[in-house]
N, C-alpha and C positions, 0 to 999 in steps of 0.2 A: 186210789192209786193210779198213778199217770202211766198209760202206755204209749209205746212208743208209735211211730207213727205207721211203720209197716204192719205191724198188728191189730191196728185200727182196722186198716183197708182188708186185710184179711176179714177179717172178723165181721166187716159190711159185708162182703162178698159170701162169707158163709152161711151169713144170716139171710141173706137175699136168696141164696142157694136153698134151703130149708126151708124158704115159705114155698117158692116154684115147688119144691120137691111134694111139700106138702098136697097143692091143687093138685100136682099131676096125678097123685096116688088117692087121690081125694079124698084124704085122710086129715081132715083140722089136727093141727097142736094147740095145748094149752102154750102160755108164755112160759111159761118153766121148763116146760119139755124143749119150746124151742130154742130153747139160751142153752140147755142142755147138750143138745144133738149139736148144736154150732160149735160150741167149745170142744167137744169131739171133731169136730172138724179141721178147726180152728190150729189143733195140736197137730193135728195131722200134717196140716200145708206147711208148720212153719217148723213141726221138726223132723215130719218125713216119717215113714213107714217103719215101725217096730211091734215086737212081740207084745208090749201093754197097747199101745195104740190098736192090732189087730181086734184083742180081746174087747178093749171099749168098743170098736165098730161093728163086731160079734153080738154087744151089748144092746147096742141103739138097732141093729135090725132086728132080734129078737123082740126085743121095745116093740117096734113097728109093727112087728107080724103079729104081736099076741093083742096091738091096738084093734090093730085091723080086722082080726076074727072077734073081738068083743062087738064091734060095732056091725058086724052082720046080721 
């Protein structure tokens, strides 16, 4: 499926945003978690803050934190 070209650049940018995010919390993603957490991102930049967007980014920090204390 062909995306447009704004969503591209999004989508490079949140992908780039998620790995930085990744080192600084030193915390590795698999590739699926990271395609994941972008596409939460991704909905965010391009259709803006809402009540389901909240809850998915509810979702991916929960995600994160229960990553985070496995790996201690």
């Amino acid at each position: 499926m062909a995306q447009d070209n704004q969503k591209v650049i999004v989508s490079q940018s949140m992908l780039k945003f998620t790995q930085e995010y990744s080192k600084q919390i030193n915390q590795p993603f698999k590739l699926k978690e990271m395609v994941a957490i972008t596409n939460v991102l991704v909905d965010y930049c391009m259709n803006g803050y809402s009540k389901e967007i909240g809850d998915r980014l509810d979702s991916v920090d929960k995600f994160i934190s229960d990553k985070f204390q496995e790996n201690q």
